[in-house]
C-alpha positions as CSV (number, residue, x, y, z in Angstrom):
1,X,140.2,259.2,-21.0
2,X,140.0,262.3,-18.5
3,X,143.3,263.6,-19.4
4,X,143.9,263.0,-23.4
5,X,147.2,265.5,-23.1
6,X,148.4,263.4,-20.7
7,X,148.0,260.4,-23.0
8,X,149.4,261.3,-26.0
9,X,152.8,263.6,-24.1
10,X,153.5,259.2,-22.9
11,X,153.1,257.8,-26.6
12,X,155.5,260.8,-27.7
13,X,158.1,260.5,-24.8
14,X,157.8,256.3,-25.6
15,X,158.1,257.0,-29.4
16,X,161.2,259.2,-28.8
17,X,162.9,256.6,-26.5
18,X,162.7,254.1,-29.3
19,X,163.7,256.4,-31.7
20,X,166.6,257.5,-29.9
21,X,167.4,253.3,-29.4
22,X,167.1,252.4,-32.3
23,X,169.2,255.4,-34.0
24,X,172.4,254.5,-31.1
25,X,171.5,250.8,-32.0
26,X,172.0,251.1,-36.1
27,X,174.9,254.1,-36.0
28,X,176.7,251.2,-33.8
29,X,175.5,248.5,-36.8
30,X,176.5,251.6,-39.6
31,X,179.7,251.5,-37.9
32,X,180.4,247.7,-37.7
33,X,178.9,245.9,-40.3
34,X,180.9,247.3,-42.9
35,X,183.7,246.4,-40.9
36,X,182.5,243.1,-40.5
37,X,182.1,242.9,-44.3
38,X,185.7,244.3,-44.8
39,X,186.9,241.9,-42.4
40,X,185.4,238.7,-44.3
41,X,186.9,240.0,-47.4
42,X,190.2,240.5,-46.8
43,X,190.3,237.4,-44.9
44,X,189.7,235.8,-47.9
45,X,191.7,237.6,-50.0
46,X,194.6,236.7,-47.9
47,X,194.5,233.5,-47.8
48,X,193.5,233.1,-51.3
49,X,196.5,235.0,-52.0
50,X,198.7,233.3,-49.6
51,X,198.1,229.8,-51.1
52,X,198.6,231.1,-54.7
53,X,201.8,232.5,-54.8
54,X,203.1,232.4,-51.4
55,X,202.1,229.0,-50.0
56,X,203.7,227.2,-47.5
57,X,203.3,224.1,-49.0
58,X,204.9,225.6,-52.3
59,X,208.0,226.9,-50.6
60,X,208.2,223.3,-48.9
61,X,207.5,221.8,-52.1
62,X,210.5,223.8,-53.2
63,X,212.8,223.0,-50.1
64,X,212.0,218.9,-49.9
65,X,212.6,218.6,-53.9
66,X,216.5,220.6,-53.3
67,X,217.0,218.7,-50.6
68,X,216.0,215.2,-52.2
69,X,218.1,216.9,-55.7
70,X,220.9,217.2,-53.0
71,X,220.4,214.0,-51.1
72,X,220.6,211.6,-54.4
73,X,223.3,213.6,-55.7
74,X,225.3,212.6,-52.5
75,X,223.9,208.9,-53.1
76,X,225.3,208.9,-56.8
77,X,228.4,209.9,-55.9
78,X,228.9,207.4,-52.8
79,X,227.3,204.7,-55.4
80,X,230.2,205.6,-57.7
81,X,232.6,205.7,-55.0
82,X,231.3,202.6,-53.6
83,X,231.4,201.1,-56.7
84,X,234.9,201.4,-57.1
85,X,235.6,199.6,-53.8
86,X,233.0,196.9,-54.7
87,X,235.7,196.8,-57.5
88,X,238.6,196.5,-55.6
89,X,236.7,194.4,-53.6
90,X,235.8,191.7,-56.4
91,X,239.4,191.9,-57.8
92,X,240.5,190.6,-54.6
93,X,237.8,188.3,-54.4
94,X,238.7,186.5,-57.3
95,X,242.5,186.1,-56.4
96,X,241.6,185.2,-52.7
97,X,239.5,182.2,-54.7
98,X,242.6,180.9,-56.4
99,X,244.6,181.5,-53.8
100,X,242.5,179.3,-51.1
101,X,242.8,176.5,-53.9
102,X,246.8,177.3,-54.3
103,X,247.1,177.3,-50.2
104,X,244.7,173.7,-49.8
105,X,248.2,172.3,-52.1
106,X,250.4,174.0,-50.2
107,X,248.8,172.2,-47.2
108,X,249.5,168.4,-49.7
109,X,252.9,170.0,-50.1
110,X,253.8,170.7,-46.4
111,X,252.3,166.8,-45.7
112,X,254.2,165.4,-47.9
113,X,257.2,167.4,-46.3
114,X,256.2,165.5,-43.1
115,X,256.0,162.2,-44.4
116,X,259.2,162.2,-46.6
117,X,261.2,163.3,-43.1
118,X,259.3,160.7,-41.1
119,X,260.8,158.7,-44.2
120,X,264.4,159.9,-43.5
121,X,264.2,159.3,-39.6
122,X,263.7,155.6,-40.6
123,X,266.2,155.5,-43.3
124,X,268.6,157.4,-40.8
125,X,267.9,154.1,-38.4
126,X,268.3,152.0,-41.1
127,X,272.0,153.4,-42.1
128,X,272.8,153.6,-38.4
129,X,272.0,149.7,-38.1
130,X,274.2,149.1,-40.9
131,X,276.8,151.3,-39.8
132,X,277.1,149.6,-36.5
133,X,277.0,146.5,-38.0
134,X,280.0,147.3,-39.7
135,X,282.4,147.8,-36.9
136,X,285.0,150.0,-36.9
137,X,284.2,151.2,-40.1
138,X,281.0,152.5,-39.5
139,X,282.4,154.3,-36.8
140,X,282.9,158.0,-39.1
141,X,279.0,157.3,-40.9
142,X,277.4,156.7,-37.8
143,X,278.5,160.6,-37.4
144,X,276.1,161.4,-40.9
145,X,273.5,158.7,-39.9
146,X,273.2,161.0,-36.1
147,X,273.3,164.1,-38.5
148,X,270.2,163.0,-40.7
149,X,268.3,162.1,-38.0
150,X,268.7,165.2,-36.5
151,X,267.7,167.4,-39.6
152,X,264.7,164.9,-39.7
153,X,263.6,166.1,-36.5
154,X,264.1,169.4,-37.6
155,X,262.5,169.0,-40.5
156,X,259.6,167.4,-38.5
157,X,259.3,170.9,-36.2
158,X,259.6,173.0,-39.1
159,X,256.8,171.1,-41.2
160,X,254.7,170.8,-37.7
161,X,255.2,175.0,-37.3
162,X,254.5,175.6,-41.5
163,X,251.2,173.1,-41.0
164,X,250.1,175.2,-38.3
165,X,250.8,178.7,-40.1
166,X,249.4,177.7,-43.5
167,X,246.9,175.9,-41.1
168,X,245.8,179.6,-40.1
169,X,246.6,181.2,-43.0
170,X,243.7,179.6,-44.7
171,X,241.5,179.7,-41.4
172,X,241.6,183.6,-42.1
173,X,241.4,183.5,-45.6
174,X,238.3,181.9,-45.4
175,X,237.0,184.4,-43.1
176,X,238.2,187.0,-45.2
177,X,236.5,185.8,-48.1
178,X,233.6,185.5,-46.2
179,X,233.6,189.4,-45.2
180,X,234.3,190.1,-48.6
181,X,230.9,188.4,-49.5
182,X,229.1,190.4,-46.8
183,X,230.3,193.4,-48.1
184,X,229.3,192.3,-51.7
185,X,225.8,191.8,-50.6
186,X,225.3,194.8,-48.4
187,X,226.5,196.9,-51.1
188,X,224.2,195.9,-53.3
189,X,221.4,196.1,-50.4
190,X,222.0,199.9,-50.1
191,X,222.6,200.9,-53.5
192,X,220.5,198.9,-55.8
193,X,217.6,200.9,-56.8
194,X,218.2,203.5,-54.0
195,X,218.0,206.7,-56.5
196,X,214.9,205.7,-58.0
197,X,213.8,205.1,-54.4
198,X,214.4,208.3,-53.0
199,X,212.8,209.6,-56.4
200,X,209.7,208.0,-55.8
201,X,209.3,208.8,-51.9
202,X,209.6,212.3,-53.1
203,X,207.1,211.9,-56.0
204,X,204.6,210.4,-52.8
205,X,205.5,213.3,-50.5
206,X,205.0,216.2,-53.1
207,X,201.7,214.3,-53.9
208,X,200.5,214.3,-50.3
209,X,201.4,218.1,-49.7
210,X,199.8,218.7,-52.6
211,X,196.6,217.2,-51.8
212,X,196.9,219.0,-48.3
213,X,196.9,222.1,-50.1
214,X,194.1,221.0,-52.5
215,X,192.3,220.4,-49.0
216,X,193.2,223.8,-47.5
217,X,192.1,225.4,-50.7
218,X,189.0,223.9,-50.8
219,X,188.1,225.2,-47.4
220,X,189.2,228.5,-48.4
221,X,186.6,228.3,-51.5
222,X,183.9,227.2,-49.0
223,X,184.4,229.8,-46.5
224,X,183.4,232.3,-49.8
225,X,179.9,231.1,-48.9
226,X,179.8,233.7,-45.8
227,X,179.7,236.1,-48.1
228,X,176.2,235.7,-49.0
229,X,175.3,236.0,-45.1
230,X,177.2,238.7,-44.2
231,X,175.6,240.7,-46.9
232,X,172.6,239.9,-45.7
233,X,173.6,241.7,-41.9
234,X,174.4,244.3,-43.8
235,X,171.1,244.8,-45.4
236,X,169.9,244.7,-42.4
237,X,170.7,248.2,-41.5
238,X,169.0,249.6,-44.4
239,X,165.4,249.6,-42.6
240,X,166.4,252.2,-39.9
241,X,165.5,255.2,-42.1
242,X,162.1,253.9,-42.9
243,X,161.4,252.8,-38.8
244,X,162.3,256.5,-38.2
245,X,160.3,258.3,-41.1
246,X,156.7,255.6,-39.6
247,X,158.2,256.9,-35.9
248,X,158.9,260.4,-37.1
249,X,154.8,260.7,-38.6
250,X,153.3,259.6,-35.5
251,X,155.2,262.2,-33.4
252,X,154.2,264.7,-35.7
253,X,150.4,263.6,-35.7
254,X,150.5,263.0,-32.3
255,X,152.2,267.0,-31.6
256,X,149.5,267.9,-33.9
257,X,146.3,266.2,-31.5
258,X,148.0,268.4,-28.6
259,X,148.0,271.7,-30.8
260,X,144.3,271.2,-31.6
261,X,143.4,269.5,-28.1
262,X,144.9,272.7,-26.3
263,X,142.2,274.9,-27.9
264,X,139.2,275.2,-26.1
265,X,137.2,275.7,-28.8
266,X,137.4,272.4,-30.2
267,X,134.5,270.5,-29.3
268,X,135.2,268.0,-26.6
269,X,133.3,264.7,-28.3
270,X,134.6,265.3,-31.9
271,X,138.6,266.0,-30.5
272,X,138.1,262.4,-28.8
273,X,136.6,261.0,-31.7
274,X,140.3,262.4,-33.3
275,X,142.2,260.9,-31.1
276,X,140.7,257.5,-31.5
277,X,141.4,258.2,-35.2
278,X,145.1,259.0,-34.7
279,X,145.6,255.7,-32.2
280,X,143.8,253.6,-34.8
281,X,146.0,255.0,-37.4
282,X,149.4,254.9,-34.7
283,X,148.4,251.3,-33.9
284,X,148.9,250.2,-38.1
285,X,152.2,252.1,-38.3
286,X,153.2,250.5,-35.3
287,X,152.5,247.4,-36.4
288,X,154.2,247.9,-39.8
289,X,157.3,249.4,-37.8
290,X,157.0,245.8,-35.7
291,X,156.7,243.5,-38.5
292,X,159.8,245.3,-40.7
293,X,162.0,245.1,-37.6
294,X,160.9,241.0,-37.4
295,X,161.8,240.5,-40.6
296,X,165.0,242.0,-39.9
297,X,165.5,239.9,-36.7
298,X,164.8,237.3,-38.7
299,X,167.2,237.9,-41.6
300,X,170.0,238.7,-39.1
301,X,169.5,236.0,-37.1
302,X,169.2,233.4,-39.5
303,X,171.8,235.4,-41.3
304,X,174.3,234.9,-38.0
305,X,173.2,231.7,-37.9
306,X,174.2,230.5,-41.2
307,X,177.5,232.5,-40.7
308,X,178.4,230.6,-37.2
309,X,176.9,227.1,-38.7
310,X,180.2,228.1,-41.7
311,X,182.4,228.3,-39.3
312,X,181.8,225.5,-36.9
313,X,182.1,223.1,-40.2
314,X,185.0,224.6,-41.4
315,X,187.1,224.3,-38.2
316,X,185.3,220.7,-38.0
317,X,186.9,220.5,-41.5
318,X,190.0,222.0,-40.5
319,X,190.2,219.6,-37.4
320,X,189.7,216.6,-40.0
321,X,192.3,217.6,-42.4
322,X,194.9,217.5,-39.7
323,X,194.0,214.7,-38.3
324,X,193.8,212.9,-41.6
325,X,197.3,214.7,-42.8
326,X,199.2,214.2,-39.8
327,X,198.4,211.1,-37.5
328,X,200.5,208.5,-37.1
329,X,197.5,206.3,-37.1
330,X,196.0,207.2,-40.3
331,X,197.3,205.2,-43.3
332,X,197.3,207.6,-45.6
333,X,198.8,210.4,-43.9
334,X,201.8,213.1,-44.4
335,X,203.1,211.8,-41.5
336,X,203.6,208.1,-42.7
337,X,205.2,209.1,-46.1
338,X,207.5,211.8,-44.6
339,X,208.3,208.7,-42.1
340,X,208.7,206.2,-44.8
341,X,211.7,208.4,-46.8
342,X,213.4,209.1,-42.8
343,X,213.1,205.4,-42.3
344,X,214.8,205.5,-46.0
345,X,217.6,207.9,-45.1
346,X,218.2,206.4,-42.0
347,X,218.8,202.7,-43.4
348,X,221.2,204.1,-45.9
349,X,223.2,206.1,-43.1
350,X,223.4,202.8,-40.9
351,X,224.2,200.7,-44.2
352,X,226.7,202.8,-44.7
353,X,228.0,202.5,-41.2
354,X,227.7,198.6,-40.9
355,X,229.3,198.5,-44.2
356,X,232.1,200.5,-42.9
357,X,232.2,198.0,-39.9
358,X,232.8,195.6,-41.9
359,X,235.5,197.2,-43.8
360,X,236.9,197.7,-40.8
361,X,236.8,194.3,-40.2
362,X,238.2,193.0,-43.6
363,X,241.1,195.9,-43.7
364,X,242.5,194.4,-39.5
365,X,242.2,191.1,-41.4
366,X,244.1,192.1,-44.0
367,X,247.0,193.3,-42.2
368,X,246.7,190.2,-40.0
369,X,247.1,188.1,-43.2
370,X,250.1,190.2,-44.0
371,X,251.8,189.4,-41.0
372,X,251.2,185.7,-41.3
373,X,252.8,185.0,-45.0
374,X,255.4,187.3,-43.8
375,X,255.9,184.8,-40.6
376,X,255.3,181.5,-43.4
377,X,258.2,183.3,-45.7
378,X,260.7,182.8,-42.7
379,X,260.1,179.5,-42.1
380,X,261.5,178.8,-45.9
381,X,264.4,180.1,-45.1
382,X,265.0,177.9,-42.5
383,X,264.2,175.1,-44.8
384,X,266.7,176.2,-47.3
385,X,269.2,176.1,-44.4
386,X,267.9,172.6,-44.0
387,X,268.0,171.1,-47.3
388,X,271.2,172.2,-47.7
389,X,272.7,170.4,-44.8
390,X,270.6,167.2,-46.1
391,X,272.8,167.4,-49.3
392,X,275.7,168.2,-47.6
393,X,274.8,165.4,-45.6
394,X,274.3,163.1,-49.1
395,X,277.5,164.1,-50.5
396,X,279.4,163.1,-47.1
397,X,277.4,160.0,-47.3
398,X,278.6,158.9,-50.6
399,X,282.1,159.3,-50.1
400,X,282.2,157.8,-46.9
401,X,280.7,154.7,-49.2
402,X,283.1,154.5,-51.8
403,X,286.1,154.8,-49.4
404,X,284.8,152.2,-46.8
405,X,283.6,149.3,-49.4
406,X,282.3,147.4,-46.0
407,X,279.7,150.3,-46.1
408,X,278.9,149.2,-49.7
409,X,275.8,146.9,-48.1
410,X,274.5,149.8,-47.3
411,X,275.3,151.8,-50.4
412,X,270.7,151.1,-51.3
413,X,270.0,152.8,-48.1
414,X,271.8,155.9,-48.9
415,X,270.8,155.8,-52.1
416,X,267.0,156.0,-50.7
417,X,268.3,158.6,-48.1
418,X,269.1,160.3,-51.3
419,X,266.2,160.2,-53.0
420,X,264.3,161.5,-49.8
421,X,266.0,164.3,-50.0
422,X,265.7,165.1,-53.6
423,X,261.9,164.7,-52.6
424,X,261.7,167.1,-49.4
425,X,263.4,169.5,-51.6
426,X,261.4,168.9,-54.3
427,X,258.2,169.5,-52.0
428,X,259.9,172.3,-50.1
429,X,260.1,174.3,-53.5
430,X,256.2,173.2,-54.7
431,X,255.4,174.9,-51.0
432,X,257.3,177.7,-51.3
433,X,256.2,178.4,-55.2
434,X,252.8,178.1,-53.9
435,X,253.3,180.7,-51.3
436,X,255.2,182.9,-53.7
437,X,252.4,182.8,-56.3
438,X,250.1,183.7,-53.3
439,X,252.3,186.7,-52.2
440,X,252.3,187.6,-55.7
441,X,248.9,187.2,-56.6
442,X,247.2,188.1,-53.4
443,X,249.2,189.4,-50.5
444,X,249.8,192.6,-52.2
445,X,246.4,193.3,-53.3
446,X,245.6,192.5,-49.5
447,X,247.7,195.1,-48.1
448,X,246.4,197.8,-50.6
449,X,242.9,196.9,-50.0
450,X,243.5,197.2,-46.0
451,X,245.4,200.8,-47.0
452,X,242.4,202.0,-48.7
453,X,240.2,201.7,-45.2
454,X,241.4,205.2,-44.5
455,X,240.7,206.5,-47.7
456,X,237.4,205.1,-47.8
457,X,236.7,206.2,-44.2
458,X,237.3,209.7,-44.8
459,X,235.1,210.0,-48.1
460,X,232.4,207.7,-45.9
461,X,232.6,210.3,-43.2
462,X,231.7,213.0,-45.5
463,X,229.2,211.3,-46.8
464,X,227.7,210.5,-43.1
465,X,228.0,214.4,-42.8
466,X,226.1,214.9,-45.6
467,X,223.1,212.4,-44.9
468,X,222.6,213.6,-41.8
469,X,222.4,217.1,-43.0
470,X,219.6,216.3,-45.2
471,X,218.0,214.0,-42.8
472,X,218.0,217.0,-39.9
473,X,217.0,219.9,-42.8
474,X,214.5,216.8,-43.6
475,X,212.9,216.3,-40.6
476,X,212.9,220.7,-40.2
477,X,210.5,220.5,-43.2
478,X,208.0,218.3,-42.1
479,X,207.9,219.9,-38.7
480,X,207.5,223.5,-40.4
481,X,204.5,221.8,-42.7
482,X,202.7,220.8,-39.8
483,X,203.5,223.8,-37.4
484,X,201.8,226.3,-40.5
485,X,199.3,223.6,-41.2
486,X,198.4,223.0,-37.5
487,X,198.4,227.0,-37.4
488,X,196.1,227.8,-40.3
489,X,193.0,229.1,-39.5
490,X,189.9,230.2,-41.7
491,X,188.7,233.5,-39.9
492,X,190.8,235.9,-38.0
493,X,190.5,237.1,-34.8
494,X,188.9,240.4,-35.9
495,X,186.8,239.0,-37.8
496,X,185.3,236.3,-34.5
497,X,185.1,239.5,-32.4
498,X,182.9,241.2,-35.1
499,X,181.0,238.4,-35.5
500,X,180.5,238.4,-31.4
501,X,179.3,241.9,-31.7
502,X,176.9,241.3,-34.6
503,X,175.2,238.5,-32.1
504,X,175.0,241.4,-29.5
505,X,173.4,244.0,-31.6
506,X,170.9,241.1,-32.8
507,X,170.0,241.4,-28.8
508,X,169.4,244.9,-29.1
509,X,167.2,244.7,-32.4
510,X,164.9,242.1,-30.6
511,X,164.8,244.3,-27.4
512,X,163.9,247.2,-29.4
513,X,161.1,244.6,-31.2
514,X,159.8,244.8,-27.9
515,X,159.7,248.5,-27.3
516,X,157.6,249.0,-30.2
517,X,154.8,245.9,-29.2
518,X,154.4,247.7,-26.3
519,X,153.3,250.8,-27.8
520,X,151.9,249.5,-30.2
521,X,149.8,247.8,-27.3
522,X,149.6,251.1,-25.7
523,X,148.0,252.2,-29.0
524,X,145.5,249.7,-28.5
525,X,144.6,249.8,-25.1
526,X,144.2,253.5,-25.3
527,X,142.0,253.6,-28.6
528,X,139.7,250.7,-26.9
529,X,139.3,253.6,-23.6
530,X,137.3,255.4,-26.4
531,X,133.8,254.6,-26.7
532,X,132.9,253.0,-30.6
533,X,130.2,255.3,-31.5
534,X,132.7,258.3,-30.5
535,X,135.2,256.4,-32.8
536,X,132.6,255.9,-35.8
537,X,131.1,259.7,-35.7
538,X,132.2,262.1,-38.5
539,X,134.7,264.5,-38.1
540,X,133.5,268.0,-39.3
541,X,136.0,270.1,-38.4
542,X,138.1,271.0,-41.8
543,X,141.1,271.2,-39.8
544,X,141.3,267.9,-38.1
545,X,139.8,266.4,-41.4
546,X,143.0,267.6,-43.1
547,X,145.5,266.3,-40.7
548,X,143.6,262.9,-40.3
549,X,143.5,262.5,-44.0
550,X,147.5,262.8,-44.6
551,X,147.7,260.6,-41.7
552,X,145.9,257.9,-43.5
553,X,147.3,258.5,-46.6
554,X,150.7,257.5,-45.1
555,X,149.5,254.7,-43.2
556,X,147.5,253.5,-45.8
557,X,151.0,253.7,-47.9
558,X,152.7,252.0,-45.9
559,X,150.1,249.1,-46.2
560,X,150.7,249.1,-50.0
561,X,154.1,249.3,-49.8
562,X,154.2,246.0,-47.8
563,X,151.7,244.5,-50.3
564,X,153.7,245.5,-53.4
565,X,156.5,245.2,-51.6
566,X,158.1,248.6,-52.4
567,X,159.2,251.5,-50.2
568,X,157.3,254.2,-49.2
569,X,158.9,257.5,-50.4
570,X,156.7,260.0,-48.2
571,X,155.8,263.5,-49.6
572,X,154.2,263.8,-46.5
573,X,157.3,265.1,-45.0
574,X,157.1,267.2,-41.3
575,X,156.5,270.6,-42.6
576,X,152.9,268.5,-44.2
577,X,151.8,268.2,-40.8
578,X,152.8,271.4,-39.4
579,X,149.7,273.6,-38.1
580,X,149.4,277.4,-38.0
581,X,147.5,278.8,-35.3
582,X,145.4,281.2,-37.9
583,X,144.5,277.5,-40.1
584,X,143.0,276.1,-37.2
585,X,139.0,276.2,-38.0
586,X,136.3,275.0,-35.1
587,X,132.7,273.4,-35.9
């Protein structure tokens, strides 16, 4: 090479440019990895922390078993209230069954009513044909035959009006009953086995949460496994000090070849054959320099790698979980069992109101009912009116016998009119007992059974209130599961952004790879300028001997050090290399 000063002032300024890279490029790596590190940890920690003693799951664990606590206690208490109208309710029930038997004999009575005055109308003809018959003298009974056969017709209305009544009467009792029945069975439709129902939905909803926050858990303990990875960036950094000692060594033998080079002195041939010694020598640090900073490319990058290959399955995990926890189509999910115990809550509170509908229903009948036997017990009044003119009517009609003996033929007629009578007011008592002993048995009971409906409306209402409090602080709880499930995340935002900076500086690291092939190439090309046999011939110059020797000591130590795999702790530090103008000896 015609200008070797030249040469080596290039190598030095390249050398420094790499040195001054790299240093920028691992202060910036000094600076974030142990961020990075710190980042990972206490993104751990947290969570770790969070699901042991603050989870979110926990605290809803805690809220959804109050509230069901809460929610069967207000079930227990409506059961027992409940049960106490089913009481009422069965009471009733069992007097409204005699009762409808009592009422289908008051119905015989009240026929027999009929019949007997259907009876007395032709007896009445009977006696009037005999009256006539008898002339003058049948003149004053034809007056008591008119009478009874007016009070028949009467007695016809009245019997026509008490069928119709009773008719009724039974009509609703029937339907009564029927409600009754309904209420019976609905009763026993939202009660029976409710408590250990909402026990067990419970027991299925703690065990889903739980294994949600087995699941979450589980991703927190495989997210540890970065750990490994990101110690491994952070070993990373630990080569910059022995890139810049091998950098450092060349500068110093290559300041060293321009010292010697500057003396004229120096024979030409022999300083060339030293500088092909020193590029020889610069090319196997170089290379060493290059393959260390590979081999940290490579751990970084396979490093970053396994770190971003962590977290793609973990929020593939993540994604999973909530789909499998919180989709309506999945069988098994949070979603269906918290679904299941609202479907539960809500059947109860719309039991509860259809029950109460039908109360409703039963208590209006009631007071209907009322108002009927009060309308049948009026119409026996009139009867007693009417009975009594009958044996008014009887008495008349026996006198008028014995004092008119020509009314003696006769005297079997009345007799029969007589025993008519005895027999409509023997059957108007039998109807009017029958409806007493239903008043007494069961038209009291009905009025205080329709009175409690507003009783039992208001503790229903509070107990409406009270469902639907649990069912809205219900369906809060499930949304706030999902909202801090849906939100949980495995790696913070710090922590991504680190991680993005990491894959940057990995850039850097390769580009700076690159910087040091192509002196290392430069190294090459420039040693293969100098002729072999220049190359091969002996230095005899003491001086250049010396530096050429701790020169390839350090080299050659670095060689060993990759072979035993050790570092190199150089003695050889800067001052070794360092020259005084009076050492310098010339050949």
């Amino acid at each position: 090479m015609a200008d070797l000063n030249v040469s080596t002032q290039v190598f030095s300024e390249k050398i420094r440019s790499i040195v001054a890279d790299s240093e920028a490029l691992f202060l910036t790596l000094g600076n974030t990895t142990p961020l990075f590190v710190k980042e990972l940890h206490e993104n751990l920690s947290h969570l770790e922390h969070s699901y042991h003693t603050q989870g979110v799951s926990n605290q809803t664990l805690n809220e959804l078993e109050q509230l069901f606590t809460d929610t069967k206690g207000i079930i227990v208490q409506s059961a027992h209230f409940f049960s106490q109208m089913h009481d009422r309710g069965r009471v009733l029930l069992d007097a409204l069954t005699k009762s409808l038997d009592r009422l289908q004999n008051l119905e015989g009575n009240i026929k027999n009513i009929r019949n007997d005055s259907e009876d007395m109308a032709l007896v009445a003809l009977n006696a009037l044909t005999g009256a006539i018959k008898s002339g003058t003298a049948g003149r004053a009974f034809s007056v008591i035959t008119d009478e009874l056969k007016r009070l028949s017709d009467q007695t016809n209305l009245l019997t026509d009006v008490l069928q119709t009544d009773s008719s009724s009467l039974i009509y609703q009792l029937s339907n009564f009953t029927e409600e009754l029945h309904k209420l019976e069975k609905l009763q026993e439709r939202v009660f029976s086995g409710l408590e250990s129902k909402i026990t067990q939905e419970f027991l299925d909803i703690e065990a889903k949460v739980k294994e949600l926050t087995e699941s979450l858990y589980t991703l927190i303990e495989e997210s540890k496994s970065l750990e490994a990875p990101v110690s491994a960036v952070m070993e990373t950094i630990q080569i910059q000090d022995i890139v810049r000692q091998s950098l450092d060594h060349i500068l110093i033998a290559l300041a060293s070849y321009e010292t010697v080079q500057a003396d004229a002195s120096v024979d030409t041939v022999e300083l060339q054959a030293f500088k092909g010694q020193l590029l020889n020598l610069g090319e196997v640090i170089m290379n060493d320099v290059v393959k260390k900073l590979e081999e940290s490319v490579l751990a970084f990058e396979t490093a970053l790698f396994s770190i971003q290959k962590l977290i793609r399955k973990g929020e593939k995990q993540r994604t999973l979980l909530l789909r499998g926890h919180f989709s309506s189509l999945s069988e098994n999910s949070i979603h269906i069992v918290f679904e299941k115990a609202a479907q539960t809550l809500t059947a109860v509170e719309q039991n509860l109101s259809d029950y109460m509908a039908i109360k409703q229903t039963v208590a209006s009948q009631g007071n209907r009912i009322a108002d009927e036997v009060a309308t049948l017990t009026k119409q026996y009044v009139k009867f007693d009116k009417i009975i009594n003119r009958f044996r008014t009517v009887d008495i008349a009609a026996r006198i008028e016998i014995s004092k008119q003996s020509i009314l003696r033929s006769i005297k079997n007629t009345v007799l029969a009119m007589s025993d008519l009578i005895n027999r409509i007011t023997f059957d108007v008592e039998e109807a009017k007992k029958a409806s007493t002993m239903f008043i007494d048995d069961t038209h009291h009971a009905i009025i205080e059974y329709a009175k409690t409906y507003e009783e039992e409306l208001s503790a229903f209402s509070g107990t409406q209130t009270e469902l639907l409090r649990a069912f809205q602080q219900f369906s809060a709880s499930r949304e706030q599961l999902e909202q801090n499930t849906r939100n949980f995340t495995l790696f913070s935002e710090t922590f991504l952004t680190l991680l993005e900076t990491q894959d940057a500086e990995l850039t850097k690291i390769k580009q700076l790879v690159n910087q040091c092939k192509d002196v290392r190439s430069a190294f090459i090309t420039a040693k293969e300028s100098i002729p072999n046999d220049t190359q091969k011939m002996e230095i005899r110059n003491q001086h250049l001997k010396d530096i050429i020797n701790k020169f390839t000591i350090y080299a050659h130590k670095q060689a060993a050090a990759e072979i035993g795999n050790f570092e190199v702790d150089s003695s050889t530090s800067s001052e070794s290399f360092e020259i005084e103008a009076s050492k310098v000896t010339f050949f």
